[in-house]
N, C-alpha and C positions, 0 to 999 in steps of 0.2 A: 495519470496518464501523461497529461503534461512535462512532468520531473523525467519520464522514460524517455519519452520524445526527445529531450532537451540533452540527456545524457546521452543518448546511441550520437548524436550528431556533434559528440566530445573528441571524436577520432579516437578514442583510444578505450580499452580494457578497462582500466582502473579507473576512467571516469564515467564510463556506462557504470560502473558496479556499485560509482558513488552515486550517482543518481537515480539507482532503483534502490539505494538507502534513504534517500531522499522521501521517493514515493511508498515506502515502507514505513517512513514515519510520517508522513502525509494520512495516511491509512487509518496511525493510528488514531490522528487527531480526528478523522473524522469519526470513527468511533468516541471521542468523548463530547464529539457536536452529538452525536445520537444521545448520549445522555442525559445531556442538558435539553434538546429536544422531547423526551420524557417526561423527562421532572417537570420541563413547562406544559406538560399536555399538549404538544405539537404532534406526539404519536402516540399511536394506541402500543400496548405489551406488545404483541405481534408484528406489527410493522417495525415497531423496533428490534426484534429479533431477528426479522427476517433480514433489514437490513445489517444489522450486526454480524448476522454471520455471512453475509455475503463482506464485509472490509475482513473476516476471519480468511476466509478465500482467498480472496485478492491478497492477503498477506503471505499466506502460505507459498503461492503462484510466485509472487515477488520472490520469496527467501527460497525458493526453488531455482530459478533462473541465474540468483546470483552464487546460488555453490555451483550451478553448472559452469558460470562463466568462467570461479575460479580456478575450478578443475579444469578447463579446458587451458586458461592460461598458465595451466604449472610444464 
């Protein structure tokens, strides 16, 4: 949310679009903290699912918003 925040307030298109790449790969990493959180039995199967697929979401939302932007700036 942070990286969003930080890019809208970039003034411009192209660096909003770089900063929800940003948080697109932010995303992902926290999907490989969940796995490591796993492995160390920090989460049960299910909690890690659930959250997995909620950074699944939030990525989807991300790579959503940025072909809107792009389209919107062509």
């Amino acid at each position: 949310m942070a990286n969003m925040a930080e890019g809208f307030d970039g003034r411009s298109t192209q660096e909003f679009i770089r900063f929800l790449g940003y948080a697109f790969r932010s995303a992902t990493e926290v999907q490989s903290h969940l796995y490591v959180a796993l492995d160390q039995s920090y989460l049960m199967k299910d909690e890690f699912e659930d959250l997995y697929q909620q950074a699944v979401e939030a990525k989807k939302l991300i790579n959503g918003f940025i072909r809107y932007l792009r389209k919107a700036a062509t």
